[in-house]
LOMIKE-695194 format. One line per field, with one value per residue (C-alpha): residue number from 0; residue in three letters; x, y, z. Coordinates in steps of 0.25 Angstrom, whole numbers, always signed. Layout:
N
bado	NUM_...
seke	ALA_...
east	X_...
north	Y_...
up	Z_...
//
This chain:
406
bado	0_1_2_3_4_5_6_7_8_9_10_11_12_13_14_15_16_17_18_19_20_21_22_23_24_25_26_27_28_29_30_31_32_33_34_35_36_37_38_39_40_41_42_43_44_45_46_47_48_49_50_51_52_53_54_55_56_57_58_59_60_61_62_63_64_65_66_67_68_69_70_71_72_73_74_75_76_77_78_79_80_81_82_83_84_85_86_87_88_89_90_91_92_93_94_95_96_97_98_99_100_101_102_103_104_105_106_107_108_109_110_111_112_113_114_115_116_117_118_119_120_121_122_123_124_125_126_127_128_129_130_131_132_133_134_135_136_137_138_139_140_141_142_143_144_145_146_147_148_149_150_151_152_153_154_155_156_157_158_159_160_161_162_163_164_165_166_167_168_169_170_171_172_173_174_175_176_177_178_179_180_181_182_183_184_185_186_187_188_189_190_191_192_193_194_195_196_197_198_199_200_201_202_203_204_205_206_207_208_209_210_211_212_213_214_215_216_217_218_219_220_221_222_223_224_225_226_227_228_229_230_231_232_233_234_235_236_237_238_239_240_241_242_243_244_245_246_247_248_249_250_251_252_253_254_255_256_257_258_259_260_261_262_263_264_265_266_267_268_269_270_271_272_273_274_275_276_277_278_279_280_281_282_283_284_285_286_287_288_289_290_291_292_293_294_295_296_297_298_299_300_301_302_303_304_305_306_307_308_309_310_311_312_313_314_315_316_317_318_319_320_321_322_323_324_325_326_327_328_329_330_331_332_333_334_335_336_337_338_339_340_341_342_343_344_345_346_347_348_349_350_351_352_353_354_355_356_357_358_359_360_361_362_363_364_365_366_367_368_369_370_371_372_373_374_375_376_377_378_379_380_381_382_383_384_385_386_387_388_389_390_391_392_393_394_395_396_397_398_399_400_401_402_403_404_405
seke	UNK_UNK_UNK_UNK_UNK_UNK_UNK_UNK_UNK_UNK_UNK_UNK_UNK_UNK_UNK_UNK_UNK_UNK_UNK_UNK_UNK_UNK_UNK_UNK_UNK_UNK_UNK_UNK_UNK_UNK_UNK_UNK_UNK_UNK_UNK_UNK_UNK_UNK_UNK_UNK_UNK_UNK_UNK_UNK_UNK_UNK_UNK_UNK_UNK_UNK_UNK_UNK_UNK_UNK_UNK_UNK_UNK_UNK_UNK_UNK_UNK_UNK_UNK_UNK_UNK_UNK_UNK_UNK_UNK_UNK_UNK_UNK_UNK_UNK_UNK_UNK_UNK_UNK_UNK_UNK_UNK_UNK_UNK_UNK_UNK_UNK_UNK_UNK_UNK_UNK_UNK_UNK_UNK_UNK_UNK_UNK_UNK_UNK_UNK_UNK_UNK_UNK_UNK_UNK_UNK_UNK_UNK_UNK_UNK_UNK_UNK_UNK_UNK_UNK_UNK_UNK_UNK_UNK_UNK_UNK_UNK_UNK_UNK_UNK_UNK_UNK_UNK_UNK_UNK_UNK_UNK_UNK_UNK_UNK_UNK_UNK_UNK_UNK_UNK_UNK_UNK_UNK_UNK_UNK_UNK_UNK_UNK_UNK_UNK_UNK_UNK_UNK_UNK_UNK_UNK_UNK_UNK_UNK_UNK_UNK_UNK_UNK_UNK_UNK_UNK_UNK_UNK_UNK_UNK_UNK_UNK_UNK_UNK_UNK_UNK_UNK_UNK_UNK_UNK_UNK_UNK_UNK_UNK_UNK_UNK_UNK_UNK_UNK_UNK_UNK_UNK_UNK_UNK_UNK_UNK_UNK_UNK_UNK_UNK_UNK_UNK_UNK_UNK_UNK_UNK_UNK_UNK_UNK_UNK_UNK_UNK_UNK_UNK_UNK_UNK_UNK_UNK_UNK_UNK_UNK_UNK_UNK_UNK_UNK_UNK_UNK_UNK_UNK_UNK_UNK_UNK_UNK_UNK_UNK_UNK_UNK_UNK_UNK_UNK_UNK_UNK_UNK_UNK_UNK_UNK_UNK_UNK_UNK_UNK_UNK_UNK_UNK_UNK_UNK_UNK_UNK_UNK_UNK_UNK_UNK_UNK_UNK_UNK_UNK_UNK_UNK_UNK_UNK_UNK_UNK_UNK_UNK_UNK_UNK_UNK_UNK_UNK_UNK_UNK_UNK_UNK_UNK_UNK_UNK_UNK_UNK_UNK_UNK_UNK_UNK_UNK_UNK_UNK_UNK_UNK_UNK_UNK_UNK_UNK_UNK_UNK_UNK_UNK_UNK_UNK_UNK_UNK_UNK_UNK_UNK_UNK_UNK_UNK_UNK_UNK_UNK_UNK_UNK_UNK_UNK_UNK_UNK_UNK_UNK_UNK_UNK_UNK_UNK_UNK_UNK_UNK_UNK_UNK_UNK_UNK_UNK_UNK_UNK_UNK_UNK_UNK_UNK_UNK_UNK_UNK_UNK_UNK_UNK_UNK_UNK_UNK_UNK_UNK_UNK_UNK_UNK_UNK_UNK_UNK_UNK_UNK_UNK_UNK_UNK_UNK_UNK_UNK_UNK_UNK_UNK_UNK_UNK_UNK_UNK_UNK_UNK_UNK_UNK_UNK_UNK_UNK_UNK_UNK_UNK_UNK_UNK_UNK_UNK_UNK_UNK_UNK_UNK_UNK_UNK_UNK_UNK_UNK_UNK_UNK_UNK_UNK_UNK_UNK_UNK_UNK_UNK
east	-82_-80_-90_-96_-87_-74_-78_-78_-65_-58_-63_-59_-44_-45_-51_-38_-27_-33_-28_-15_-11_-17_-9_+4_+4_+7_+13_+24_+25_+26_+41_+36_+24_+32_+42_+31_+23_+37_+34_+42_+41_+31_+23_+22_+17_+5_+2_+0_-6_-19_-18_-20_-30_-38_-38_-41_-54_-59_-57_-64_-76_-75_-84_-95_-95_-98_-107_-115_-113_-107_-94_-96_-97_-86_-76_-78_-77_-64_-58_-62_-55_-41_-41_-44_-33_-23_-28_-27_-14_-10_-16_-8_+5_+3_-1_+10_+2_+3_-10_-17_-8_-14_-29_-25_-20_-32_-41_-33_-33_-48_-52_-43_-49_-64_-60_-56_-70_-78_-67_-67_-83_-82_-70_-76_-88_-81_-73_-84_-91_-79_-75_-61_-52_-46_-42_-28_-29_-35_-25_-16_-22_-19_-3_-4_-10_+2_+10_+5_+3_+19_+24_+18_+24_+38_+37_+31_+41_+52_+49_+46_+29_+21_+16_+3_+0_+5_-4_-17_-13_-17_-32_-35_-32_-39_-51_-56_-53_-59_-74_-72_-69_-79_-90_-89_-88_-103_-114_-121_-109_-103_-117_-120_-108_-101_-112_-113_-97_-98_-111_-103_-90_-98_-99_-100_-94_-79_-81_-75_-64_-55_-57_-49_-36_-32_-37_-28_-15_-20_-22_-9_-4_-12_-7_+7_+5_-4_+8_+19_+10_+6_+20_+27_+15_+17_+30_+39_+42_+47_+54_+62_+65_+68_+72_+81_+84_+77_+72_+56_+55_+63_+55_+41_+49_+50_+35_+30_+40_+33_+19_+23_+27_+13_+6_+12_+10_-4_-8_+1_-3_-16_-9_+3_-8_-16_-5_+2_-9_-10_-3_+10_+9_+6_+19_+27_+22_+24_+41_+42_+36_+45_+56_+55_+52_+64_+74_+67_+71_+84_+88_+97_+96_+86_+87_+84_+74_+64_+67_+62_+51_+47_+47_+38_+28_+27_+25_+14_+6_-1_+1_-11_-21_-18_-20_-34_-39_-34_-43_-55_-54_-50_-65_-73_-87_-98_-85_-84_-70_-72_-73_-60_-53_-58_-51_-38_-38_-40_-28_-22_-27_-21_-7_-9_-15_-4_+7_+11_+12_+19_+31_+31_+34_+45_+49_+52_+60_+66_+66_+55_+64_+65_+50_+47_+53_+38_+31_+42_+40_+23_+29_+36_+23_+14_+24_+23_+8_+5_-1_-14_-17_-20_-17_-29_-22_-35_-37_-47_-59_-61_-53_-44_-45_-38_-30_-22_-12_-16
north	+15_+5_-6_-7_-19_-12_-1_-9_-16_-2_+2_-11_-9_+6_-1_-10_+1_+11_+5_-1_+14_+19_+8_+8_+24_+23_+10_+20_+28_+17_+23_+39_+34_+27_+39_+49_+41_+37_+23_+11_-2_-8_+4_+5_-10_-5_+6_-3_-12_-2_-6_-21_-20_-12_-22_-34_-26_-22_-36_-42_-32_-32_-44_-41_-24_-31_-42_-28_-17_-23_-21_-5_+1_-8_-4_+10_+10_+1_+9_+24_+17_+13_+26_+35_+27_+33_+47_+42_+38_+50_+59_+48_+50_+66_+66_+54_+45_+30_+29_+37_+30_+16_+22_+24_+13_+4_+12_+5_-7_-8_-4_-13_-25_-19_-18_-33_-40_-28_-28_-42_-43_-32_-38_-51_-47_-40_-51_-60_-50_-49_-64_-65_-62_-47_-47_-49_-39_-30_-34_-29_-15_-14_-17_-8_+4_+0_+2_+15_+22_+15_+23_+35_+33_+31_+44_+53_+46_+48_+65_+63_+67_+68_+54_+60_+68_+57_+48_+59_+60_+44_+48_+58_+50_+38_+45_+49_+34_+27_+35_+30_+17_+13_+19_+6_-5_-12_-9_-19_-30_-38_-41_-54_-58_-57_-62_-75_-76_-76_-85_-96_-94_-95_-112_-111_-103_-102_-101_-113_-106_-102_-119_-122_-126_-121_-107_-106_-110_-101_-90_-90_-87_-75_-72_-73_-66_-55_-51_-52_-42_-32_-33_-25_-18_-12_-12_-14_+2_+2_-10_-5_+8_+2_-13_-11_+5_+10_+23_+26_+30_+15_+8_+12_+10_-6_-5_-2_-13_-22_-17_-17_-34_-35_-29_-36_-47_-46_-42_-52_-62_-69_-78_-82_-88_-93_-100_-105_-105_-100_-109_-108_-93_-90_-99_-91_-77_-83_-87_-72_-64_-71_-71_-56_-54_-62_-53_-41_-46_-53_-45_-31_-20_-13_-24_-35_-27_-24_-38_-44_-33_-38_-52_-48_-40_-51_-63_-55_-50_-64_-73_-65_-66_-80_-85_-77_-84_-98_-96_-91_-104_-114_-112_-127_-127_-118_-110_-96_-92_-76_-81_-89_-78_-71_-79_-79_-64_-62_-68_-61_-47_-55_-54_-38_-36_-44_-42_-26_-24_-38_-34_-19_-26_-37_-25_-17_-28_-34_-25_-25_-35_-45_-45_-48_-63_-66_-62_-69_-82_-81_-80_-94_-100_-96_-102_-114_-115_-108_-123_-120_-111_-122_-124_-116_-107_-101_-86_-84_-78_-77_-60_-59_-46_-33_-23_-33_-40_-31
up	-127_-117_-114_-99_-97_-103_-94_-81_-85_-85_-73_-66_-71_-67_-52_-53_-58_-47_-35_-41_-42_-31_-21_-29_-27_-11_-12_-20_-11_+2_+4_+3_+13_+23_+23_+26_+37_+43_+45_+47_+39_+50_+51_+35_+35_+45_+36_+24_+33_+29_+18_+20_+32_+24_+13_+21_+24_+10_+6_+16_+14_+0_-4_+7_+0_-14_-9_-3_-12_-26_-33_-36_-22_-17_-29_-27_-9_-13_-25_-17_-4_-13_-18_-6_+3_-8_-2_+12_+9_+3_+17_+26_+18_+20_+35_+37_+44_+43_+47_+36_+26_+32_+32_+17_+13_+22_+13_+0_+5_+9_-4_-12_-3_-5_-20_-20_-21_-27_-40_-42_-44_-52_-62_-62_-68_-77_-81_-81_-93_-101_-102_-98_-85_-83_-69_-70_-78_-68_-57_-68_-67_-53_-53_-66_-57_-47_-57_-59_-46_-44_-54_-51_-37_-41_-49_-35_-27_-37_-35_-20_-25_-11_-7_-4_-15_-23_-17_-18_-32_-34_-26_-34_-48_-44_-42_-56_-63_-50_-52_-67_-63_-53_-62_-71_-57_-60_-48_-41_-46_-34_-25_-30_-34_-21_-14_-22_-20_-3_-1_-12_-1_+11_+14_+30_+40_+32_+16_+10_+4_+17_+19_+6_+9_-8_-6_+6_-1_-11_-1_+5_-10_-13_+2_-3_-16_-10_+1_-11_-18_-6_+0_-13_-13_+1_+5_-11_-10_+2_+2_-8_-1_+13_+7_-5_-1_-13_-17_-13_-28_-34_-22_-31_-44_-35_-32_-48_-53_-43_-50_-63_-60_-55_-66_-75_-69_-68_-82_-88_-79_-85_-94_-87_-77_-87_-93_-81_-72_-58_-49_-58_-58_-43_-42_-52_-45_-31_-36_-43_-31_-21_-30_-32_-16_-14_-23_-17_-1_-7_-18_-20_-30_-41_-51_-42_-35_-46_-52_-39_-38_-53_-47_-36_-43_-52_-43_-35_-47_-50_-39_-30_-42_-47_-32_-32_-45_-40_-28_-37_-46_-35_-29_-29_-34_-26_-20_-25_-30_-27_-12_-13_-19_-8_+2_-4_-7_+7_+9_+0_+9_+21_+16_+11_+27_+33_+24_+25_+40_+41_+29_+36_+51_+44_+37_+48_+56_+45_+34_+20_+12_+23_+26_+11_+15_+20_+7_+0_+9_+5_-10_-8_-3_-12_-24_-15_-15_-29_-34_-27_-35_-47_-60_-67_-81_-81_-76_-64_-68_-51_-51_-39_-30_-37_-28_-18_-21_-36
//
């Protein structure tokens, strides 16, 4: 039998692997989607713009819901607001309706950013009882669940499956391991904690930490790192199909190579950080990412395709969460960390709100490939500003925010 803290681990990577499937599952299907709704690059960018909208909103609600009502409720609103948006999704694919595919996927987003704050009080008190970090592991879980629900994809787009029943399919089986899960999340976690956090961040009128001159280089690479990761995420399928004239079914067989990089990436990445330390591999991950960016706008042909998309995935899966710990640990005495890596995950939801309808409107005009140059020049900069993050070869006990950027 399984103690009361091994139960909660498992339920937190069940919590992680969920949405991984559940996002990866219409990501799939971006090309199927776009065909149904009839929609032009532009207009697919303001589609998924619900997506980020709706993320910028649940992250900046999340930590004033926990500070009220704890980790548990919050979880649960977040998890049952992921999970339904996969229905809406499904009901807007059906009808053909760009707006109720948007609605769906603002649904997804809201609950990933209401998730961000409520599941990192949980992990950290978990990880606090257990003695020793997890939550690259956990992250790992995520890009394993995109992993997943990419597969799947490929095979239904592979026999032309219906998007929408695909997509129902992916509701209904979330359900049962969802109702299993949230019964282990602590009640009543999250109040204090939270609330300890925002009075030690409050020293006038602007916390301290927008002021600091670090944090805002520090910023403007978890900006860079959170576009490279949300730009295959929403637009690698079909920038394959439209950009490299791939099939829909080899433009997700693209998408799950770029997953199976990132989850590599992250569960093998503890000791490459703690052995070169973060400013050395945010650098390393910024030259990969742009490297494989470059051979994707640049390069021709399946072999140097899935090389480049290999890069890619790679380069994205640590830079985001590296940046987020050097944050945590750069915090001065009487600052709190959990408020620093507050302001630069917002960044990071700066680039997944700007990001898709700014790709779908240079996408249009321009074409996909071409419109990847901007994500590839953020790449550049944030390998040029990588030293702010320190030095430290020590894993942050600080967790950075799941779902986003993964």
């Amino acid at each position: 039998m399984f103690s009361a803290i091994q139960r909660r681990r498992l339920a937190l990577y069940v919590l992680f692997f969920l949405p991984g499937v559940q996002f990866s599952s219409w990501i799939t299907r971006t090309p199927a989607i776009r065909d149904r709704l009839d929609a032009s690059t532009a207009e697919m960018g303001l589609v998924i713009f619900g997506l980020s909208l709706g993320a910028m909103i649940g992250i900046l609600s999340s930590a004033p819901l926990v500070l009220k009502f704890g980790t548990r409720p919050v979880v649960g609103a977040g998890m049952a607001s992921v999970t339904l948006s996969i229905a809406v999704v499904a009901l807007g694919a059906a009808l053909a309706s760009p707006l109720l595919v948007s609605v769906g996927l603002a649904f997804g987003g809201l609950g990933m950013g209401a998730l961000d704050v409520a599941m990192n009080v949980e992990a950290a008190d978990v990880e606090q009882r257990i003695g020793r970090p997890f939550l690259t592991g956990m992250h790992g879980c995520f890009s394993l669940g995109t992993v997943v629900g990419a597969l799947a994809g490929i095979a239904l787009s592979a026999i032309a499956f219906p998007v929408p029943w695909h997509l129902m399919a992916v509701f209904v089986l979330s359900v049962p391991p969802l109702l299993l899960a949230m019964r282990q999340v602590a009640p009543g976690l999250g109040r204090r904690v939270v609330l300890t956090e925002l009075e030690r961040s409050r020293a006038g009128p602007v916390p301290r930490s927008w002021r600091d001159p670090r944090l805002a280089i520090i910023g403007v690479v978890v900006l860079a790192m959170a576009l490279a990761e949300g730009a295959a995420n929403d637009w690698l399928p079909l920038l394959m199909v439209d950009g490299h004239g791939f099939g829909a079914t080899a433009g997700s067989l693209v998408f799950a190579g770029f997953a199976s990089a990132m989850t590599v990436g992250r569960f093998f990445g503890g000791p490459v950080i703690a052995r070169y330390g973060r400013a050395a591999v945010a650098r390393g991950s910024a030259v990969s990412g742009a490297l494989g960016i470059a051979l994707v706008i640049f390069g021709e042909g399946p072999v140097v395709v899935g090389a480049a998309v290999a890069l890619w995935g790679l380069g994205a899966s640590l830079g985001f969460p590296v940046a987020l710990s050097a944050a945590g640990e750069t915090a001065r005495p009487g600052e709190s960390p959990a408020a620093r890596v507050g302001v630069v995950a917002t960044a990071g939801y700066v680039a997944f709100l700007v990001g898709p309808p700014l790709l779908g409107f240079l996408g249009d005009s321009f074409g996909l490939r071409s419109a990847m140059i901007v994500v590839l020049a953020l790449m550049g900069v944030a390998a040029i500003l990588a030293p702010a993050l320190g030095s430290g070869r020590v894993v942050a006990r600080e967790p950075a925010p799941c779902g986003n950027a993964g």
